[in-house]
KETI-942223 format. One record per residue (C-alpha): residue in one letter; chain; x, y, z. Coordinates in steps of 0.02 Angstrom, whole numbers, plus 50000, padded with zeros to 5 digits. Example, Ala and Ser with C-alpha at 12.3 -4.5 7.8 and 13.67 -1.06 7.14 Angstrom:
 rest kette     x     y     z
    A     A 50615 49775 50390
    S     A 50684 49947 50357
END
This chain:
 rest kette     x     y     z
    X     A 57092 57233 49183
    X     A 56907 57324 49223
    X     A 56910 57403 49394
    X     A 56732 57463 49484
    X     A 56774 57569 49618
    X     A 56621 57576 49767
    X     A 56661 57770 49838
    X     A 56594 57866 49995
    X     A 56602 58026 49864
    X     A 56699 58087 49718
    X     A 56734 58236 49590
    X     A 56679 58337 49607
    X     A 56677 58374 49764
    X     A 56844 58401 49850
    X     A 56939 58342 49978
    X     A 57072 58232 50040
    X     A 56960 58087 49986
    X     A 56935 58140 49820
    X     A 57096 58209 49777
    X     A 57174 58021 49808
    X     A 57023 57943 49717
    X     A 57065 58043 49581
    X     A 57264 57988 49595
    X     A 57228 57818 49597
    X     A 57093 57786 49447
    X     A 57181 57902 49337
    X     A 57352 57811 49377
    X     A 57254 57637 49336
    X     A 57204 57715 49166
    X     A 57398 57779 49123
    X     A 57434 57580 49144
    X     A 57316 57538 49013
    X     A 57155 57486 49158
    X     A 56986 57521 49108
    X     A 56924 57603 49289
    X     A 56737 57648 49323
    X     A 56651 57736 49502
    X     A 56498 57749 49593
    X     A 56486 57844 49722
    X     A 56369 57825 49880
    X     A 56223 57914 49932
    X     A 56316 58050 50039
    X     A 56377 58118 49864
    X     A 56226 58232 49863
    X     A 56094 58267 49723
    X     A 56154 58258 49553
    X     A 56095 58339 49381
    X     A 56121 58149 49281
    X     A 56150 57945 49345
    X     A 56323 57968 49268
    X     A 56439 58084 49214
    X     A 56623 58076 49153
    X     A 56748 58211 49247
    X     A 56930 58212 49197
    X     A 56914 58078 49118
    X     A 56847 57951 49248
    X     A 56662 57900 49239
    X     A 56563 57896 49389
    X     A 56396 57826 49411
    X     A 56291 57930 49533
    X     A 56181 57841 49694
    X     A 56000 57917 49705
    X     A 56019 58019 49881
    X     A 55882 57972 50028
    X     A 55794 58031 50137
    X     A 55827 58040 50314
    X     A 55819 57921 50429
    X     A 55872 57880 50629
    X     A 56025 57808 50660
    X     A 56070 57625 50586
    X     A 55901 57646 50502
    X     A 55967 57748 50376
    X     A 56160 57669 50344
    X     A 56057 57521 50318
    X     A 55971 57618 50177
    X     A 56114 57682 50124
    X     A 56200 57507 50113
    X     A 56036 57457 50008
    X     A 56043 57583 49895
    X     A 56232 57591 49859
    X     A 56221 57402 49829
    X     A 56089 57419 49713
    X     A 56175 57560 49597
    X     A 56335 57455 49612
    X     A 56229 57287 49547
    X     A 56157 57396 49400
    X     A 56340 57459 49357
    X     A 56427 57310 49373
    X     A 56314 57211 49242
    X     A 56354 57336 49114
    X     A 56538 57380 49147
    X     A 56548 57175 49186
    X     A 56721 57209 49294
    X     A 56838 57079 49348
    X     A 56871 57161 49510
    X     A 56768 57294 49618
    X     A 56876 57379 49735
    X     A 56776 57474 49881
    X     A 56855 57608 49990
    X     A 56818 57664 50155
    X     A 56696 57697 50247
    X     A 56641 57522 50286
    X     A 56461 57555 50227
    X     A 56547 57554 50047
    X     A 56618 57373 50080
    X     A 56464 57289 50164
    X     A 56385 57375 50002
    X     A 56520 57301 49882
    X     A 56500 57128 49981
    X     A 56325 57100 49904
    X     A 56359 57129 49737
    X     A 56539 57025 49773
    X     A 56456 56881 49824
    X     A 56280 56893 49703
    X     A 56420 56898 49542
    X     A 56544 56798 49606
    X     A 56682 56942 49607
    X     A 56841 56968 49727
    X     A 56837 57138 49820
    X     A 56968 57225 49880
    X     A 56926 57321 50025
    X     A 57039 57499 50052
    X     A 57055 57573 50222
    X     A 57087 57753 50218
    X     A 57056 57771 50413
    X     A 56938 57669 50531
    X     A 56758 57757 50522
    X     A 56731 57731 50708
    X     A 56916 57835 50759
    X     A 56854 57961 50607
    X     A 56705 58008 50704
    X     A 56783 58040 50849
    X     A 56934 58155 50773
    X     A 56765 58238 50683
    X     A 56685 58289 50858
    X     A 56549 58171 50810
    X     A 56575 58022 50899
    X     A 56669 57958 51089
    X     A 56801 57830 51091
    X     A 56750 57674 51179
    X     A 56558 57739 51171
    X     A 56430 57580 51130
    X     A 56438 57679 50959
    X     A 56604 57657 50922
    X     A 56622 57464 50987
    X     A 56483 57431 50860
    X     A 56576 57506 50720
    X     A 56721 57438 50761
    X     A 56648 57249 50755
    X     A 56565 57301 50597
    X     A 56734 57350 50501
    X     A 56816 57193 50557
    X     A 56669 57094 50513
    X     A 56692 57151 50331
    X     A 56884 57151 50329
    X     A 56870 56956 50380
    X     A 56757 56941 50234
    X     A 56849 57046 50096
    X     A 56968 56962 49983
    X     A 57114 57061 50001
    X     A 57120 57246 50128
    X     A 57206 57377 50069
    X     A 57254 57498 50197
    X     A 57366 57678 50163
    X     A 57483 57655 50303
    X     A 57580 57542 50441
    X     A 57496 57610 50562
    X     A 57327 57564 50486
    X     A 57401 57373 50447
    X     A 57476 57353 50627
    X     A 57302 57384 50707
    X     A 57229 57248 50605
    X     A 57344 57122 50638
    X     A 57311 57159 50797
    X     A 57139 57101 50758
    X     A 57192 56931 50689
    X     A 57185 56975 50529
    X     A 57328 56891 50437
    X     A 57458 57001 50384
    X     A 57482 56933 50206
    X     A 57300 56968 50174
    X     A 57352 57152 50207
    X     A 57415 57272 50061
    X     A 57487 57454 50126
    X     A 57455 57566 49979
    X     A 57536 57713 50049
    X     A 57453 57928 50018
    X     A 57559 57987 49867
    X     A 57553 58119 49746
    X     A 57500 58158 49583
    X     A 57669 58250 49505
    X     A 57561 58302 49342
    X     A 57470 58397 49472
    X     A 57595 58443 49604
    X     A 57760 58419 49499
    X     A 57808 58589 49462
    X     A 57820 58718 49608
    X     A 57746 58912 49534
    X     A 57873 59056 49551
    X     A 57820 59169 49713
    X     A 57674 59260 49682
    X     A 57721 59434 49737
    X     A 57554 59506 49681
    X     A 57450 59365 49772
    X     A 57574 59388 49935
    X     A 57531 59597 49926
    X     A 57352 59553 49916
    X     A 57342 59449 50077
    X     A 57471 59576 50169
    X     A 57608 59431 50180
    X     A 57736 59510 50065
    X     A 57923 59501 50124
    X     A 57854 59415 50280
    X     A 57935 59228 50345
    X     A 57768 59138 50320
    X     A 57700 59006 50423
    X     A 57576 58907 50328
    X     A 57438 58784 50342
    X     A 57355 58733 50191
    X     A 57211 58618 50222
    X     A 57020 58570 50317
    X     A 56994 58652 50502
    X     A 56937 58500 50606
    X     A 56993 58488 50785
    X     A 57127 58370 50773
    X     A 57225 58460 50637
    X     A 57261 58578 50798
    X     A 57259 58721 50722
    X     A 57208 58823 50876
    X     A 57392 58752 50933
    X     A 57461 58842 50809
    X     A 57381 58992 50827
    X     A 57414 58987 51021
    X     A 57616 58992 50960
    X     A 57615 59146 50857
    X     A 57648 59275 51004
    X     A 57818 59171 51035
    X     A 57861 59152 50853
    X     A 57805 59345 50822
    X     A 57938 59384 50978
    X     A 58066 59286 50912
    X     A 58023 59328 50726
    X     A 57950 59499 50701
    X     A 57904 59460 50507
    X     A 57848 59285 50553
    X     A 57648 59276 50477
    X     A 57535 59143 50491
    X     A 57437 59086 50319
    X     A 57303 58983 50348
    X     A 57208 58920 50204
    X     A 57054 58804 50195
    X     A 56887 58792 50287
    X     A 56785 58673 50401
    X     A 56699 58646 50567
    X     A 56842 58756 50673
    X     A 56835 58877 50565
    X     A 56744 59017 50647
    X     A 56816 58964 50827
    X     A 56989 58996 50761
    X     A 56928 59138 50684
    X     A 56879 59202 50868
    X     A 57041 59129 50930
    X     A 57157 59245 50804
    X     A 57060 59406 50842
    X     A 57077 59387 51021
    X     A 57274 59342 51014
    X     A 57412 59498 51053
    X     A 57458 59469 50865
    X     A 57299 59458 50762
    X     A 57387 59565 50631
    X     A 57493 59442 50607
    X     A 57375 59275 50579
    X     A 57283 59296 50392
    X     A 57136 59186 50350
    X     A 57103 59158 50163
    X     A 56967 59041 50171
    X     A 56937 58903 50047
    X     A 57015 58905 49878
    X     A 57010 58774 49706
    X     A 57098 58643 49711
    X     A 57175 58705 49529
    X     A 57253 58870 49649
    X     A 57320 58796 49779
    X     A 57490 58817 49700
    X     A 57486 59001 49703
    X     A 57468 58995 49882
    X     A 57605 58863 49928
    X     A 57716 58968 49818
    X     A 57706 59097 49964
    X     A 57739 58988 50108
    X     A 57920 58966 50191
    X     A 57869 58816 50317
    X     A 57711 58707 50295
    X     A 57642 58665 50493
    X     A 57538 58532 50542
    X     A 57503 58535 50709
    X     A 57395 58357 50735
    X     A 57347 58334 50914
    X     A 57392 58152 50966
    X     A 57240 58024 50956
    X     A 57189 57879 50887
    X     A 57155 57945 50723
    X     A 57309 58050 50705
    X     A 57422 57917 50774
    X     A 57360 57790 50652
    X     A 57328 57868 50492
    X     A 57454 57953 50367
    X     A 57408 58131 50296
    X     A 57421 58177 50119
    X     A 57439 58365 50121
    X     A 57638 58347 50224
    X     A 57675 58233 50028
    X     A 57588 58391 49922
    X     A 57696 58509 50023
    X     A 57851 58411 49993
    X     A 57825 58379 49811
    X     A 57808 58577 49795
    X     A 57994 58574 49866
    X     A 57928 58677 50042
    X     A 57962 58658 50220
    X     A 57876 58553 50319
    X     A 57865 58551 50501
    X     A 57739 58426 50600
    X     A 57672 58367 50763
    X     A 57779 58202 50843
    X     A 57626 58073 50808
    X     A 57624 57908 50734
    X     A 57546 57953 50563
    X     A 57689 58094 50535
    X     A 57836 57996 50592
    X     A 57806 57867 50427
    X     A 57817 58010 50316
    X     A 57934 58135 50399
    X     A 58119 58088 50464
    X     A 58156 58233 50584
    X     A 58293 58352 50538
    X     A 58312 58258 50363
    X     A 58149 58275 50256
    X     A 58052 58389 50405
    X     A 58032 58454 50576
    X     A 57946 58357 50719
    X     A 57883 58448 50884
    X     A 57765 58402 51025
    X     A 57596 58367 50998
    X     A 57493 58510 51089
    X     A 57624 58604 51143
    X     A 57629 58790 51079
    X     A 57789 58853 51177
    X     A 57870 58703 51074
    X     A 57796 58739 50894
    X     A 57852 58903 50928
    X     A 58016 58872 50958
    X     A 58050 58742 50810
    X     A 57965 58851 50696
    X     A 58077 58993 50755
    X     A 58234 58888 50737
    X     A 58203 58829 50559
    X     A 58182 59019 50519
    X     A 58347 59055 50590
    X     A 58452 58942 50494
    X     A 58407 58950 50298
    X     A 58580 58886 50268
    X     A 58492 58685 50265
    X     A 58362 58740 50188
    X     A 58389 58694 50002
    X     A 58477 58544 50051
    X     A 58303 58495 50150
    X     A 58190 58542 50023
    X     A 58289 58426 49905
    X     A 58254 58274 50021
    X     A 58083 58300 50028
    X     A 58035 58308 49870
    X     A 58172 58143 49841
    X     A 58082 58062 49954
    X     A 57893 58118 49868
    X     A 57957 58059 49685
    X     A 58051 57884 49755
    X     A 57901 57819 49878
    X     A 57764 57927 49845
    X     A 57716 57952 49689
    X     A 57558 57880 49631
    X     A 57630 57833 49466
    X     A 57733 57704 49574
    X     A 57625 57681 49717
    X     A 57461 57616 49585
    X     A 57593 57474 49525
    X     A 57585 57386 49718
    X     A 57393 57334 49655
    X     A 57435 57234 49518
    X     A 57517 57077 49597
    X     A 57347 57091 49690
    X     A 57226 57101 49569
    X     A 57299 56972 49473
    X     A 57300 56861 49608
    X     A 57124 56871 49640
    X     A 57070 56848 49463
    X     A 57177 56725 49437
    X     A 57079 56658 49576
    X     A 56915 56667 49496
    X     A 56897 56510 49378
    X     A 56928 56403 49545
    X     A 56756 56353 49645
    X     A 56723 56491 49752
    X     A 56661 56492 49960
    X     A 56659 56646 50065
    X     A 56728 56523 50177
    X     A 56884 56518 50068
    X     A 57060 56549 50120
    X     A 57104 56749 50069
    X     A 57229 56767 49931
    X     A 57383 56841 49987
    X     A 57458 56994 49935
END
């Protein structure tokens, strides 16, 4: 089986994105797939038109220049679909498999239907509710309608949609789209990566000034809807009910220097520690020091929809997890068994669950056990890459029969 994934970006940049690429094609080579990438135009300059990291070869898109709106996705789409054509006719796949956003799958959907290949389209989160989370679009706006015609346009057209939750699936039946077209290939983790939690590292814990503290910690990118500033709002409660309570916040992004501003000002600044970004190869050191993992998603669209991937990472690293009561935690966490749930945008009521799970350690083990149960069972990528295969075979199994866009979707 020869797999051509069509990416947004890839390694090696980092991010949530990348780090589930990564899962995915390198879980697809373990079961004996030859896998291949190109990534889109937003990748950024590049020093060659390919290059093989960690094993995976991806196939660099020439960046453009800039252009007004629509003008220059429609370049984009052009030149994505070009690089994919070029790749395609050397690799000569049986199956190109295009992830999110949709300018990847309208790319994909040329070269699908010049070479007569199936696509499977995967749905990470809807581009239109994405831009809105980012600060970057409204919900509603003539913006977002657009978009949102535009990714059901291409799931209508794409032989199977893969999407990495129920929440994700349940919106697009919603749509009409038929649910045995749909495939949920749920976030998981990489255990080669994440398998084995470090010890504590004291010395790392006396650098940062959170040694023999209960620490709080939040391990991840600063956009608005993480609701961070939620979290930072809490720590006066939590510091008055938990004098050694600290708040660890690691990771960058657009908030960054407003919740920066936001911890100076508050009666505890002492207490809240930034550490800024860190490689993705350290980011063990730093769970290693954290009692209770909090993600404190506001409730939209985008939140209520779409599953995270760092709650899993925290899990598999046997930590405490405690999360905001929104649709895209409540399919990974079961409240009081594998995590905490508390009310979205409510500080008074972080504070208070964050101060009760500090109080009673007794559960703790027992919890920490579930979690990670729960990670290896349904969520680890050496599982979760086997719910493609009935798929793919399907669809090239499909192939020798005469083939219409018009044609009936295999089912999955």
């Amino acid at each position: 089986m020869k797999i051509l994934h069509v990416l947004d970006h890839g390694l090696p940049l980092q991010s949530g994105y990348t780090f589930r690429t990564r899962a995915i094609l390198k879980a697809q080579q373990a079961r004996g797939w030859q896998v291949a990438a190109v990534t889109g135009t937003r990748q950024g300059v590049s020093a060659t038109t390919a290059e093989t990291i960690d094993g995976i070869d991806f196939h660099r898109t020439p960046t453009i220049g800039k252009a007004p709106p629509v003008l220059g996705e429609l370049r984009e789409i052009h030149a994505l679909s070009r690089r994919v054509a070029e790749v395609a006719k050397v690799f000569r796949p049986d199956i190109l498999h295009a992830h999110s956003p949709v300018l990847g799958a309208l790319a994909a959907l040329r070269v699908a239907r010049a070479m007569r290949l199936p696509l499977v389209y995967e749905i990470r989160a809807f581009w239109e509710d994405a831009a809105v989370g980012n600060g970057t679009g409204r919900e509603g706006s003539a913006r977002y309608r657009a978009t949102r015609m535009l990714e059901t346009w291409a799931v209508r057209r794409a032989d199977a949609v893969s999407v990495i939750c129920e929440g994700l699936r349940g919106d697009l039946i919603e749509r009409g789209i038929a649910p045995d077209k749909i495939l949920v290939s749920p976030n998981g983790v990489d255990l080669a990566v994440f398998g084995t939690p470090l010890a504590y590292d004291q010395a790392l814990a006396r650098q940062i000034g959170v040694e023999d503290a209960e620490v709080i910690g939040f391990i991840g990118s600063f956009y608005d809807y993480e609701g961070i500033d939620d979290l930072i709002a809490s720590m006066p409660a939590l510091v008055a009910a938990r004098p050694s309570a600290r708040l660890l916040l690691v990771g960058g992004g657009p908030m960054e220097a407003a919740l920066r501003a936001q911890a100076a000002a508050s009666p505890v600044a002492g207490q809240i520690h930034f550490v800024g970004r860190v490689p993705h190869h350290e980011v063990d050191r730093y769970y290693s020091l954290v009692d209770i993992l909090a993600y404190p998603r506001k409730r939209m669209r985008l939140t209520d929809l779409v599953t995270p991937l760092k709650p899993l990472e925290a899990m598999a690293q046997r930590r405490l997890v405690a999360a905001s009561d929104v649709g895209g935690h409540r399919e990974l966490i079961r409240d009081g068994i594998t995590g905490t749930l508390f009310p979205p945008g409510d500080p008074a009521g972080i504070a208070t669950a964050l101060a009760d799970l500090l109080a009673h350690r007794d559960g703790w083990e027992a919890r920490r056990e579930r979690g990670r149960s729960f990670v290896e069972a349904e969520r680890n990528w050496a599982v979760n890459v086997g719910r493609y295969e009935p798929v793919y075979q399907k669809l090239t199994s499909a192939v020798a029969l005469p083939r219409s866009w018009s044609r009936p979707p295999v089912s999955v």
